[in-house]
C-alpha positions in Angstrom: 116.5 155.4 110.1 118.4 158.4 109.6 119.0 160.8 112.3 118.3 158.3 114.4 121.2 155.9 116.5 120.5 153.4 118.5 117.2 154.5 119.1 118.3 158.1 119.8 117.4 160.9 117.8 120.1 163.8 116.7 117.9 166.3 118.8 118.0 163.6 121.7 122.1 163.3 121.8 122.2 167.1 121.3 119.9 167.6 124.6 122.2 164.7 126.2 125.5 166.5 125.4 124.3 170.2 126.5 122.7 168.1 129.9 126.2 166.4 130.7 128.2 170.2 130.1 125.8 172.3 132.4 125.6 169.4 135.2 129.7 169.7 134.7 130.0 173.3 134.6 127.6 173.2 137.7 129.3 170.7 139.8 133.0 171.1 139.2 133.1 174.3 137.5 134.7 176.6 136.5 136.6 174.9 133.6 138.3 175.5 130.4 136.5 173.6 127.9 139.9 171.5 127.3 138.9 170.6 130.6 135.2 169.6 130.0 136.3 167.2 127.4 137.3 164.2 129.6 135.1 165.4 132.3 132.1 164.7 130.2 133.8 162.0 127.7 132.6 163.9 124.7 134.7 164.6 121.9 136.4 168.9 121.2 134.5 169.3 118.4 131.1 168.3 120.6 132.5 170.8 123.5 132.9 173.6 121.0 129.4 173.0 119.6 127.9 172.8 123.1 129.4 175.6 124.6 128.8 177.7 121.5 125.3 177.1 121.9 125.0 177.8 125.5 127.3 181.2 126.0 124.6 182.5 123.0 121.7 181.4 125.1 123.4 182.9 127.9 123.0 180.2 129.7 127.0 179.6 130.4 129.5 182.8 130.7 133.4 183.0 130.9 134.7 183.3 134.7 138.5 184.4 134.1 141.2 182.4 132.5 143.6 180.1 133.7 147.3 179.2 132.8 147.9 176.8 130.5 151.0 175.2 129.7 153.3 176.7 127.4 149.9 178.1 125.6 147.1 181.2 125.7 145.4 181.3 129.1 142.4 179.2 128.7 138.8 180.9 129.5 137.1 179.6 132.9 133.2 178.9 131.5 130.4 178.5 134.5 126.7 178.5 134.6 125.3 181.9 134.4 123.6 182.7 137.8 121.2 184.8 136.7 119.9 183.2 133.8 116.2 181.8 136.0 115.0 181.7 139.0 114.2 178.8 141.7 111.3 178.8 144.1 111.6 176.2 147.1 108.9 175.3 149.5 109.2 173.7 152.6 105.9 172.9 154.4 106.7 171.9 157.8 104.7 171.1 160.6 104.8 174.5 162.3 105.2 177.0 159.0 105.7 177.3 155.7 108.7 178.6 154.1 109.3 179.9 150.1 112.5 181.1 149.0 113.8 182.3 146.0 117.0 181.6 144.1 119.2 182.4 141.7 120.5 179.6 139.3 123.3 178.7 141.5 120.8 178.7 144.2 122.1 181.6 146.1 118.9 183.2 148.3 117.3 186.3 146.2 114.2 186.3 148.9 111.8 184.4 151.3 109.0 184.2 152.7 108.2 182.8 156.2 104.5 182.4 158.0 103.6 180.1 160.6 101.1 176.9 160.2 98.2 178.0 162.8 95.9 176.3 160.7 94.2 173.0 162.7 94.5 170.1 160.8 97.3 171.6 158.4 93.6 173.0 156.6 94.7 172.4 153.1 93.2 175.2 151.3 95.2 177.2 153.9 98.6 175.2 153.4 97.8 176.1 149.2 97.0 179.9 150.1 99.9 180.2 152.4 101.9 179.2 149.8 100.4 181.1 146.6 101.2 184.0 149.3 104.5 183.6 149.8 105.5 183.0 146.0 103.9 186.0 145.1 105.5 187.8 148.2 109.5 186.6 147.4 108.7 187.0 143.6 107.6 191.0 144.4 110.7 191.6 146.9 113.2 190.3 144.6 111.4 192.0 141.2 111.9 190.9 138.1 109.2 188.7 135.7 107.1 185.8 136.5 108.6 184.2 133.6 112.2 184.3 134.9 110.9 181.4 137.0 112.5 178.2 135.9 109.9 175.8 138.0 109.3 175.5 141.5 110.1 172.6 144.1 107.8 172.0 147.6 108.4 169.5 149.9 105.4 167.9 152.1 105.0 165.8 154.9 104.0 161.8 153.9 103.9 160.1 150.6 103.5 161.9 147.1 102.2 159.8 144.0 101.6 161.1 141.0 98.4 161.1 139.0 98.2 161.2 134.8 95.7 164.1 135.3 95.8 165.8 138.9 99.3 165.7 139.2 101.3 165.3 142.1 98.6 163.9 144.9 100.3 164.3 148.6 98.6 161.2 151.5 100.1 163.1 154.6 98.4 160.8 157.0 100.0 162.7 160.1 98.7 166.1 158.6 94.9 164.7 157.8 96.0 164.9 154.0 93.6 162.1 152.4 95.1 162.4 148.8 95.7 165.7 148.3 95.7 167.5 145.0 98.2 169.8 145.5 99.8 170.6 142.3 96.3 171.0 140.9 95.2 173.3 144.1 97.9 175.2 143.3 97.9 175.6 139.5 94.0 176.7 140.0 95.0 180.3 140.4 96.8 180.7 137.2 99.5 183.1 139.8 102.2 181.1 137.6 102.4 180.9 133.5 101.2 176.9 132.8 105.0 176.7 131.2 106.3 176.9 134.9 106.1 173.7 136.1 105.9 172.1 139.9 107.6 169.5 141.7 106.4 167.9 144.4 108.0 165.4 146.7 108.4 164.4 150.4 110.3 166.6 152.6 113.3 164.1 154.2 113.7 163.7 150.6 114.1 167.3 149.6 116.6 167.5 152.7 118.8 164.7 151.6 119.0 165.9 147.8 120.5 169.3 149.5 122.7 167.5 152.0 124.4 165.2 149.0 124.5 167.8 146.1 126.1 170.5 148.8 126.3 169.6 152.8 127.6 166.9 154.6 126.7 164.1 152.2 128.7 165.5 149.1 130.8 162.5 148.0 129.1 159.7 149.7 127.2 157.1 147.1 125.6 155.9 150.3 123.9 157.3 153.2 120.8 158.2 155.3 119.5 161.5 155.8 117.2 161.9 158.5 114.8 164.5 159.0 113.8 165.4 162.7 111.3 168.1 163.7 108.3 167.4 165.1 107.6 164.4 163.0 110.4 162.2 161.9 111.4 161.1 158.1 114.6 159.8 156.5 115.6 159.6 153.2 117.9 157.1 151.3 120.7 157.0 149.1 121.9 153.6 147.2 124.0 153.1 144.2 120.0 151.7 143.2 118.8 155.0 144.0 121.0 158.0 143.4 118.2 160.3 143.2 117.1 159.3 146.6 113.8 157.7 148.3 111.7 158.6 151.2 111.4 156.2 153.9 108.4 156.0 156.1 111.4 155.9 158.9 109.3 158.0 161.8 106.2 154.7 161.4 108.5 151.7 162.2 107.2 149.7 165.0 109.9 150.5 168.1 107.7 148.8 171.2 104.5 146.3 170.4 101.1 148.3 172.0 103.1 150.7 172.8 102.3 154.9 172.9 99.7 156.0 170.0 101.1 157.5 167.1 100.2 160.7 165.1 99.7 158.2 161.8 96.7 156.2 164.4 99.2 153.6 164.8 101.0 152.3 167.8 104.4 152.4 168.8 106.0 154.1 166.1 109.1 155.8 166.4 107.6 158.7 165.9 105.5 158.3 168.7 108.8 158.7 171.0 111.5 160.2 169.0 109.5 163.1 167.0 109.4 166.7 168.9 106.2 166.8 169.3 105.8 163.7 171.0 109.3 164.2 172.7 107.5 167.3 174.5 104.6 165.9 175.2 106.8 162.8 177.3 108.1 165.6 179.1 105.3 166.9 180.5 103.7 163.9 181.3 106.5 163.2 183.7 106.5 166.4 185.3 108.2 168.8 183.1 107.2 172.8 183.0 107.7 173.8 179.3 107.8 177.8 179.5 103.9 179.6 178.7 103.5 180.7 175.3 106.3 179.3 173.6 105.8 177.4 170.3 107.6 173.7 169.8 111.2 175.2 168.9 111.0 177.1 172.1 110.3 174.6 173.9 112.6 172.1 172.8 115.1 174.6 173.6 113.9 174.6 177.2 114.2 171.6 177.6 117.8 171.1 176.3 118.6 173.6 178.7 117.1 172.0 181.7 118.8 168.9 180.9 122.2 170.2 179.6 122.5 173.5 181.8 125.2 175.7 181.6 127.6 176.3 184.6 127.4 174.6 187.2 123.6 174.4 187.6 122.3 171.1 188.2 120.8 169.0 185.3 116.6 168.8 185.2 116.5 165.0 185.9 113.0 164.9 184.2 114.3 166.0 181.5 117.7 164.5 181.3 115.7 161.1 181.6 113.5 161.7 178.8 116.1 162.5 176.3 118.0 159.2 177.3 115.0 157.2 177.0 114.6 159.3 173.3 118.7 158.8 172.8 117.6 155.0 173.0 115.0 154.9 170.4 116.7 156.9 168.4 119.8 154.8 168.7 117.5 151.7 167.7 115.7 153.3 165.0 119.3 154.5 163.1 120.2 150.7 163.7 117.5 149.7 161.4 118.9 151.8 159.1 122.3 150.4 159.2 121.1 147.0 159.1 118.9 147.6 156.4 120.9 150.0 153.9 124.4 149.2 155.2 125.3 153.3 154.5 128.5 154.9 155.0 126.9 158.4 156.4 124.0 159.0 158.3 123.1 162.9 158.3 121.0 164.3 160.9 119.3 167.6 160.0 115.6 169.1 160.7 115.1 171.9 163.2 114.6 169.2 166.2 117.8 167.3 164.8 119.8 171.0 164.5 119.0 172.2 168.2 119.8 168.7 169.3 123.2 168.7 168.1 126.3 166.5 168.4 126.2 166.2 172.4 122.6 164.4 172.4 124.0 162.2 169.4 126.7 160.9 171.4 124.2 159.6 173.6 122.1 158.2 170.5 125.2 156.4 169.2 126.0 155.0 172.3 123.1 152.3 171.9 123.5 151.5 168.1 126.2 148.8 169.3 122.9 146.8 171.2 120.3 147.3 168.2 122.5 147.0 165.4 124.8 143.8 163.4 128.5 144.7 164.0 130.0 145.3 160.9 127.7 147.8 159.0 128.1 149.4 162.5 131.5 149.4 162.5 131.8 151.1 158.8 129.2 153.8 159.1 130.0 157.5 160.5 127.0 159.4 162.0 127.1 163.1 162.3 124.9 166.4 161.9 124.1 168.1 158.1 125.4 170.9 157.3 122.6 173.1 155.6 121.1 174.2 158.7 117.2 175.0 158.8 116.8 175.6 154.9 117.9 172.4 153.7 114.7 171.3 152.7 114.0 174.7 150.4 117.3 174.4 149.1 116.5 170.8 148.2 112.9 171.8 146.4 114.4 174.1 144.8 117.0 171.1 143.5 114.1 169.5 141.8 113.3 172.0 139.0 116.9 172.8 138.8 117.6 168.8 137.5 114.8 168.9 135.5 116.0 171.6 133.3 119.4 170.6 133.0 117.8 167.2 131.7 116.0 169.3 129.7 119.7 170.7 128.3 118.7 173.8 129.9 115.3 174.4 127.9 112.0 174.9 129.3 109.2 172.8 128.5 105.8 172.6 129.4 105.6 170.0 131.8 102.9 167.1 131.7 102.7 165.2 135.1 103.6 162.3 133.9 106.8 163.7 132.1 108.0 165.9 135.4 109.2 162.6 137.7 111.4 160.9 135.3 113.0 163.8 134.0 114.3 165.3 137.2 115.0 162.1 138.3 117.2 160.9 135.2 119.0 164.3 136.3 119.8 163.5 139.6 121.1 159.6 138.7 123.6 162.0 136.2 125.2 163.7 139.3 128.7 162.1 140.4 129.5 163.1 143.5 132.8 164.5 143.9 
């Protein structure tokens, strides 16, 4: 049929070849558009035609020049910044967090308010975080439509449903399939054309950590996510856009300590802050009045790592080696099971932490794990710090519209998964 090759329509490789130049520009930019020719294998007169189309969209914009040889300076092209905006969502299990970006997913505003809700109430979860889009959306001004999509990730499992949309079962959090997208599309606070993106935390984290942080050039590794629950997301060359792994629910020790999920002896149950706390004071420990979970994990590193030369808290010092061991045992079913070449640690819990409690963790993958992934596979902290996971949301819309060839559409739930995801598998990591 005409138009048409191999199945592909002209409008199809058009949105293909203006995809492959803004993920370029993105990446590895800025370049000349000599440059972007073998970096996206397409031919001059394509890069001409693409870039034509997306300086008068505004979508790309010159960024200096650079020396050529023997010629004219050639003309740096990049991504314009401030072409749309990003909103990522983190809900945690102690607050929820919205920021706002720009295109190149530097911080216009945010929004911070702590989960008192019991239960993680989910009306309250949607409220707090129709609140805080509104709230970074009025600091930073500027239109509602300027917003290219926006990206949340959730504790537990997200599926998608043809007509409710992305449907979160947070067992931890009391979420019995969850409507969420649908709870929060209710309001009409956003135009329909903006559209939401919905996925499991540790997985949001690891997308950050391997677009920008510590896992930047690695086609393999294992992000985990430790706050007060524990999650861990995976990176294959069968899944470049990343899974979530129920990692936090493996069985460490048969009958052992009840887990959040109702299970027992999940890792979880031992490794995640909140049960890491509650250890503490079971054998003895005095966690300061008042102070919320961060707080009092920093207590307790303190008692057990003092500075000086004040003695170490042996309650405490014996709990975290009993955790380093778990831990240690739960990354070696990692490594035995994905053979990575990186595992990231990141997560508030994981962050305060730090590298001298993973010393102690790594210490005990030799028992737990088979010698030669172990031998091949460095283990070290992300770089992102506490906003990884909103930086990573906010990775999910941004994928989606440069599948998209940087158009908007008005997304269907069915559509928004593959799309972003399709984006994602396009990313080489440099």
């Amino acid at each position: 049929m005409a138009g048409q090759r191999n199945g592909r329509t002209v409008h199809d490789l058009r949105r293909e070849n203006r995809a492959a130049v803004l993920r370029r520009l993105y990446f590895d930019g800025p370049m000349s558009r000599f440059t972007l020719g073998p970096a996206t294998g397409l031919s001059s007169g394509s890069i001409s035609n693409v870039v034509a189309e997306l300086v008068a969209e505004g979508l790309v914009e010159e960024a200096g020049s650079v020396e050529s040889d023997g010629g004219r300076p050639r003309t740096l092209l990049r991504v314009a910044p401030d072409r749309g905006r990003l909103i990522g969502v983190d809900v945690g299990e102690t607050r929820v967090r919205v920021e706002l970006f720009d295109l190149s997913l530097s911080e216009l505003a945010r929004s911070e308010r702590p989960l008192t809700l019991k239960g993680h109430d989910v009306e309250g979860v949607a409220g707090l975080i129709r609140d805080g889009i509104t709230e970074v959306i009025g600091v930073a001004g500027g239109s509602d439509d300027a917003v290219i999509g926006v990206g949340i990730g959730v504790p537990g499992i997200v599926a998608r449903d043809p007509e409710l949309g992305a449907v979160v079962h947070g067992q931890t959090i009391g979420w019995d399939a969850v409507p969420l997208e649908s709870l929060l599309r209710e309001t009409g606070q956003l135009p329909d054309s903006v559209p939401y993106f919905i996925d499991n935390g540790a997985k949001t984290l690891g997308q950050a950590e391997m677009w920008f942080g510590a896992g930047r050039g690695t086609r393999n590794a294992v992000v985990v996510l430790f706050g007060s629950g524990v999650g861990a997301c995976v990176v294959t060359e069968d899944a470049k856009q990343g899974r979530a792994v129920e990692w936090g629910h493996l069985t460490v020790r048969v009958r052992g300590r009840r887990c959040r999920c109702g299970a027992l002896g999940c890792l979880e149950a031992y490794a995640g802050a909140e049960a890491l706390l509650e250890r503490w004071q079971e054998a003895g420990g005095r966690p300061p009045r008042g102070a919320d979970e961060e707080g009092t994990l920093t207590a307790m590193l303190g008692a057990a790592y003092p500075d000086g030369d004040r003695a170490a808290d042996p309650t405490a010092l014996a709990v975290l080696e009993e955790t380093a061991e778990y831990l240690g045992a739960g990354l070696s079913d990692l490594i035995n099971l994905f053979q990575p070449e990186r595992i990231l640690v990141g997560g508030w819990a994981g962050l305060q932490l730090g590298q001298r409690f993973l010393t102690a963790v790594e210490r005990h993958i030799p028992t737990y794990a088979l010698a030669y992934p172990a031998d091949r596979v460095t283990i070290g902290l992300g770089r992102l710090g506490p906003d990884a996971v909103t930086v990573g949301a906010a990775t999910l819309p941004l994928a989606d519209f440069f599948a998209r060839g940087g158009r908007r559409a008005a997304p269907t739930p069915e559509a928004a998964a593959p799309a972003w995801q399709t984006a994602l598998e396009g990313r080489t990591p440099k």
